[in-house]
Backbone as CSV, one residue per row, in Angstrom:
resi,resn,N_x,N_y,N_z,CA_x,CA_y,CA_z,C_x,C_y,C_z
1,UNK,29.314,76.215,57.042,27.883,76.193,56.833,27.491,74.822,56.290
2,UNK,26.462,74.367,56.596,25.976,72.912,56.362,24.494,73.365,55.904
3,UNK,24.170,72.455,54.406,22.847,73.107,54.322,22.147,71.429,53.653
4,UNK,21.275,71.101,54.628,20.694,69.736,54.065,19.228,69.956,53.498
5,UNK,19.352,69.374,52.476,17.894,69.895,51.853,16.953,68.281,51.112
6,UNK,16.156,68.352,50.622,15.279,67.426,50.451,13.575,67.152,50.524
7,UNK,12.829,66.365,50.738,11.286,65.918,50.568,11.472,64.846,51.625
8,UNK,10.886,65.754,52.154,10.275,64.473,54.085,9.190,63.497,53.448
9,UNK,8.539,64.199,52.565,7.283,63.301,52.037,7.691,62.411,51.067
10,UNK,8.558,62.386,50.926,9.315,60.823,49.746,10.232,60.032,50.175
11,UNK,9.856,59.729,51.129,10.761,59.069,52.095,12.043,59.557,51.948
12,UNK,13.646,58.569,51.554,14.567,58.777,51.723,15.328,59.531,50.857
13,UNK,14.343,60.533,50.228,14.456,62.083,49.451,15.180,62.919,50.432
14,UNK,14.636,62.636,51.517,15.007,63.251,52.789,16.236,63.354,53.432
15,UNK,17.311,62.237,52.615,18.802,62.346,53.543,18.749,63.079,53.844
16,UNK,19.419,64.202,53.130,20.000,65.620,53.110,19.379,66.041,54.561
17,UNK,18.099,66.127,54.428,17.514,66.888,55.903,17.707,66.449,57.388
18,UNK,17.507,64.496,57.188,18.123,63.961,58.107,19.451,63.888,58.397
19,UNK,20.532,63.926,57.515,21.591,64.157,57.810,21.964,65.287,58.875
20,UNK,21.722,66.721,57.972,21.392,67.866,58.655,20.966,68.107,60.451
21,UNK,19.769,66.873,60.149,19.394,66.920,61.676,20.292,66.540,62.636
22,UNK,20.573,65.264,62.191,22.308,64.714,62.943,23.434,65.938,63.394
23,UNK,23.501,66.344,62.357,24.627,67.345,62.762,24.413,68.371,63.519
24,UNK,23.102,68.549,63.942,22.391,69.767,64.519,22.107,69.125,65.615
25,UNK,21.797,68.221,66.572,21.564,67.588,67.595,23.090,67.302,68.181
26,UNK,24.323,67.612,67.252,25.691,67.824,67.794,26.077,68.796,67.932
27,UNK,25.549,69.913,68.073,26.076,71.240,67.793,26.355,72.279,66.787
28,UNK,26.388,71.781,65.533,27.015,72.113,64.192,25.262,73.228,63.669
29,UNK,25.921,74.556,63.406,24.664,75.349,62.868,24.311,74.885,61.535
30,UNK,23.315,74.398,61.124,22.596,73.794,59.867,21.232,74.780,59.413
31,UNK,21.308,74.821,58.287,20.071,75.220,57.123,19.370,73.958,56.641
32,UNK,18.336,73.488,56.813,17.180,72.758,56.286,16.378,73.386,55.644
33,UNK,16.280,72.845,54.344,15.045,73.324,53.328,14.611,72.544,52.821
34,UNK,13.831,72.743,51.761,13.061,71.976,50.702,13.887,72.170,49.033
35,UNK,14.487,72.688,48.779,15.419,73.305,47.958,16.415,74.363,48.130
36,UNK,17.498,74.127,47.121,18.248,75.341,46.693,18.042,76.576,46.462
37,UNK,17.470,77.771,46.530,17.036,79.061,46.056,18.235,80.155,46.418
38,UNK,17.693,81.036,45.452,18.954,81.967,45.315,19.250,83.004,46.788
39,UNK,18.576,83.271,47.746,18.547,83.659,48.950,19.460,82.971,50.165
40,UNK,19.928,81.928,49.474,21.007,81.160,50.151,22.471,81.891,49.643
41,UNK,22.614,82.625,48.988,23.738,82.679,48.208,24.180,83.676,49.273
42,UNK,23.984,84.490,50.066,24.448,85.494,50.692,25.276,84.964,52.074
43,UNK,24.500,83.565,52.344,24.877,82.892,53.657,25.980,82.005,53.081
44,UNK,25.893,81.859,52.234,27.319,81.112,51.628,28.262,81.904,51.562
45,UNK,28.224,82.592,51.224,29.172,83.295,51.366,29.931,83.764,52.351
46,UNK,29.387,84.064,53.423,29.820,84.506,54.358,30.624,82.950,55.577
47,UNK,30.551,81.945,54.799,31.581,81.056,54.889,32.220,80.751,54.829
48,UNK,33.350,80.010,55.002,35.030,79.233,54.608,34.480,78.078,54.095
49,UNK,33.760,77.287,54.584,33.113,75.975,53.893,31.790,75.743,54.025
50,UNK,31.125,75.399,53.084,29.973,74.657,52.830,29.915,73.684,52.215
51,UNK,28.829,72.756,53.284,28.581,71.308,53.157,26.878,71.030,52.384
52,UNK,26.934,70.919,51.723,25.665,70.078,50.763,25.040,69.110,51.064
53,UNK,23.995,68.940,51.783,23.752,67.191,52.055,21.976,67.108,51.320
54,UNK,22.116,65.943,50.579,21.476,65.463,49.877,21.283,64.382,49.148
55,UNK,19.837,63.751,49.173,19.868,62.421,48.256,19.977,62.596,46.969
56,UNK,20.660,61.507,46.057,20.865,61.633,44.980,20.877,60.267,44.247
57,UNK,19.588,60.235,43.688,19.160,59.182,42.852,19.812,58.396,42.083
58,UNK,20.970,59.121,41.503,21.771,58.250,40.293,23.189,57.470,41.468
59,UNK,22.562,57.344,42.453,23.904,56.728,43.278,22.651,55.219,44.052
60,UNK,23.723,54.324,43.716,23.275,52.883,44.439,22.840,53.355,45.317
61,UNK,21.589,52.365,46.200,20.713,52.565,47.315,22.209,52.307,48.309
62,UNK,22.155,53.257,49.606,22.713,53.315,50.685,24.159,53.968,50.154
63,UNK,24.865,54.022,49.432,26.252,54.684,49.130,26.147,55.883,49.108
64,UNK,27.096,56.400,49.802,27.288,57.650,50.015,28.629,58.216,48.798
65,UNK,28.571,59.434,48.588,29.952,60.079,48.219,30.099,61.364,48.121
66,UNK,30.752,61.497,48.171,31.626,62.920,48.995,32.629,63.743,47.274
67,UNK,32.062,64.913,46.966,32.878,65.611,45.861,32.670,67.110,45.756
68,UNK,33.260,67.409,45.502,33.576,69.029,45.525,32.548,69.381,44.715
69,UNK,32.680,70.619,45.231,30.979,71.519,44.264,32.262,72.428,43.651
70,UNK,31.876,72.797,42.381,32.460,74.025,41.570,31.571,75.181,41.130
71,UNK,32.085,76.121,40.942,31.144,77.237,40.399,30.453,76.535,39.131
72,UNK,28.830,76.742,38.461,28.832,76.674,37.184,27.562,77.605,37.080
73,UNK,27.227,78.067,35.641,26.349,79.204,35.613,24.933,78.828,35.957
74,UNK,24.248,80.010,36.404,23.295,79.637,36.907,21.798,79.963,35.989
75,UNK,20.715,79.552,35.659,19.276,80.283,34.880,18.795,81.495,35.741
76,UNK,18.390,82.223,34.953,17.612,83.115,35.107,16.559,83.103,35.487
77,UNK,15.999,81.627,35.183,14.237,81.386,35.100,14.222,80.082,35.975
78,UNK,14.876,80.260,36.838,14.422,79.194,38.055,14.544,79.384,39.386
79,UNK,13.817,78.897,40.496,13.997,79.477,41.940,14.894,77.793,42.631
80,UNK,14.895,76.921,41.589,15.821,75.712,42.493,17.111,75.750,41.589
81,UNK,17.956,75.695,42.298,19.316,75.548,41.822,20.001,74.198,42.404
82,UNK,21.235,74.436,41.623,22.155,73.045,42.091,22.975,73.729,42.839
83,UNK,23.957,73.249,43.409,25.077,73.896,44.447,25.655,74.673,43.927
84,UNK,26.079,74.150,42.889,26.905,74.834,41.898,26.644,76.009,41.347
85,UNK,25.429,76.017,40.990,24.354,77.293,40.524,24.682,78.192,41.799
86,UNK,24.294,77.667,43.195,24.180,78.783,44.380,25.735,79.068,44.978
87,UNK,26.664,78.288,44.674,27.927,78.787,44.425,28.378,80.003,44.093
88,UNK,28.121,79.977,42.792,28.322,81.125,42.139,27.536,82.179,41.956
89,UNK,26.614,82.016,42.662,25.776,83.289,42.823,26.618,83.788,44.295
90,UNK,26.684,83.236,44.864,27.480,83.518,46.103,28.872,84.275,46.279
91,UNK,29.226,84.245,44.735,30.825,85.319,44.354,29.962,86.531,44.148
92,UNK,28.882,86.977,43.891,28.265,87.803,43.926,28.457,88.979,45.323
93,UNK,28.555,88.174,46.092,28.826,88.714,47.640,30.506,89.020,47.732
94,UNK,31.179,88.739,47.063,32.709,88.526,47.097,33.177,88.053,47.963
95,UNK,32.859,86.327,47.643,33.714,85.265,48.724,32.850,84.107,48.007
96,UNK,33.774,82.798,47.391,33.341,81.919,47.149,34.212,80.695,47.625
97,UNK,33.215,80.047,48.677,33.781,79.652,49.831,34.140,78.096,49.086
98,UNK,34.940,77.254,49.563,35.004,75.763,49.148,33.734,75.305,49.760
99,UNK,33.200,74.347,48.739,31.986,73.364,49.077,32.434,72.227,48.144
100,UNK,31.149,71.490,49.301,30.954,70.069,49.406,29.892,69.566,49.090
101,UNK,29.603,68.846,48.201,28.024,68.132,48.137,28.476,66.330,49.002
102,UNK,27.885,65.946,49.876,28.089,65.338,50.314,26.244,64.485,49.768
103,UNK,26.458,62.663,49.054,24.993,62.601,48.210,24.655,61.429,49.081
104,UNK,23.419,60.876,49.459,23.710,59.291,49.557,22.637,58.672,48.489
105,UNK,23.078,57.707,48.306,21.974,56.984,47.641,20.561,56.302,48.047
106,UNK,19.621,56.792,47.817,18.021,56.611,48.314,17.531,55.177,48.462
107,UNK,17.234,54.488,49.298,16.735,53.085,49.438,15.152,53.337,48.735
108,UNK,14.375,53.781,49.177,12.971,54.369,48.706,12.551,55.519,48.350
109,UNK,11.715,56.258,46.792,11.332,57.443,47.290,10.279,57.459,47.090
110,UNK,9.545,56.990,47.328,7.999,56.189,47.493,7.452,57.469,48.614
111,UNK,5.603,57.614,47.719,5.503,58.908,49.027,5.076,57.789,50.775
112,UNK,5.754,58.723,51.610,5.345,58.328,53.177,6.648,59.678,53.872
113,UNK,6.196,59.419,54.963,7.220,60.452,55.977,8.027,59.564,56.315
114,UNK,9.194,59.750,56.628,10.460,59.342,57.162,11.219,58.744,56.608
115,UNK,12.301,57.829,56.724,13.259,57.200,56.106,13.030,56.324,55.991
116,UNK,13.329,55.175,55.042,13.162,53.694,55.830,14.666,53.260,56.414
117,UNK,14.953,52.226,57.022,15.998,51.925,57.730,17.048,52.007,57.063
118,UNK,17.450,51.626,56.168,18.440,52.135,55.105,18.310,53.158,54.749
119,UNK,17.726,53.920,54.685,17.813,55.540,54.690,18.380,56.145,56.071
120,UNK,17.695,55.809,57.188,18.025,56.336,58.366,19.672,55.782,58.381
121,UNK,20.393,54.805,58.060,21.942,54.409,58.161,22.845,54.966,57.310
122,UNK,22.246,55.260,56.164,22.340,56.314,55.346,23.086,57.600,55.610
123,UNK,21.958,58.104,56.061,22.249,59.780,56.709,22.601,59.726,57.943
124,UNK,23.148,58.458,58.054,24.032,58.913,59.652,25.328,59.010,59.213
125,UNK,25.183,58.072,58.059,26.715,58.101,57.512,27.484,59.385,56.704
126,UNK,26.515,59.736,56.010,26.330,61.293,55.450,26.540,62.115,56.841
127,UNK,26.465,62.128,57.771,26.696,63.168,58.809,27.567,63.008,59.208
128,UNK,28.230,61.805,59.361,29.762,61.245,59.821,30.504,61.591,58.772
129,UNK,30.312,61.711,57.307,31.248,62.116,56.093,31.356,63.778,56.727
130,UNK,30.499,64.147,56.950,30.379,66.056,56.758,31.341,66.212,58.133
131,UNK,31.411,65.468,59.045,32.248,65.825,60.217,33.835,65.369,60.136
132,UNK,33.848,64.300,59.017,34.752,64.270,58.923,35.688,65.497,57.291
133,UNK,35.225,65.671,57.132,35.223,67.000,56.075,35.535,67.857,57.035
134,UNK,34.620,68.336,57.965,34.696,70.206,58.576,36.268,69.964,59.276
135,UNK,36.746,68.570,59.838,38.143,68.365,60.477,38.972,68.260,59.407
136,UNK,39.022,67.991,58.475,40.160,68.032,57.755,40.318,66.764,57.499
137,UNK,39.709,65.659,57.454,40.143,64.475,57.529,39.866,63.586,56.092
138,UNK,38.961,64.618,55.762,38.310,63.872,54.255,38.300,64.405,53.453
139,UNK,38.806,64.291,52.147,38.861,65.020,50.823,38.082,64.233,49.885
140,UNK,37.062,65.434,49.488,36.050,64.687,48.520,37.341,64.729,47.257
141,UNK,36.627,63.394,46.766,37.144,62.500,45.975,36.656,62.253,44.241
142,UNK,35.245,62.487,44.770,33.979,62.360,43.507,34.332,60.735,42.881
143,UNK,34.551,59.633,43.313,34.326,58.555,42.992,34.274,57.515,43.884
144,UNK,34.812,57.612,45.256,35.006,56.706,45.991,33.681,57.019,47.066
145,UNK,32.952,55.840,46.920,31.334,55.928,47.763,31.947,55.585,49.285
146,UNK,31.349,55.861,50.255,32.033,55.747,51.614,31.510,54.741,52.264
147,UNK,30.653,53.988,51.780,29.649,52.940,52.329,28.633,52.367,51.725
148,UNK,28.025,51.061,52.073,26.622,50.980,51.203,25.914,50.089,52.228
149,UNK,24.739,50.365,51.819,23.883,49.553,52.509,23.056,48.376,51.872
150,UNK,22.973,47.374,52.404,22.490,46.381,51.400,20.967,45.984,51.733
């Protein structure tokens, strides 16, 4: 399962979704949203792996990186979660599948629609990390960025 999520309207907020799209114009079944919510937890589950794709602010513009999601507890009093949060709501179903947050780092998140060009190279690269993940070829790492854009 691949689930890319993000804000089309903040520009390159949007990896996650563009990524997503990539992988979905190859064949690969993808979830696009606007957030995490707990209604995802049932479809996770019913996975062997899930892939996370999303921008993530505290990472240099254009770097990507690739790290394992772990269970951690989730609030009571919120409808957006982190992976981790929808993880473990997802043992709820009895099956908590290995995941991936796969992040890149945002060139702009300035409001407008679309990416800017470093965003769009971005989330191609983020879609090339997630394919190379579903083969076996990549083990998130949680420190080693896979690229950057300058």
């Amino acid at each position: 399962m691949v689930i890319g999520y993000g804000n089309p309207l903040r520009q390159d907020d949007g990896l996650g979704l563009r990524a997503a799209e990539i992988l979905e114009a190859s064949g690969i079944e993808v979830i696009r949203c606007s957030q995490l919510t707990p209604e995802l937890a049932a479809a996770i589950a019913d996975s062997n792996l899930t892939i996370f794709l999303d921008a993530a602010a505290d990472l240099e513009p254009g770097v990507v990186r690739c790290t394992e999601v772990t269970s951690e507890a989730a609030s009571a009093w919120t409808h957006q979660l982190t992976p981790g949060q929808l993880l473990s709501l997802a043992s709820m179903f009895g099956n908590t599948p290995r995941a991936v947050l796969i992040a890149g780092g945002p060139i702009s998140m300035d409001f407008g629609e679309g990416l800017t060009a470093g965003g769009e190279e971005c989330a191609r690269r983020m879609a090339a990390a997630a394919l190379r993940v579903i083969a076996g070829e990549l083990q998130p790492s949680g420190v080693q960025p896979l690229g950057h854009y300058a």
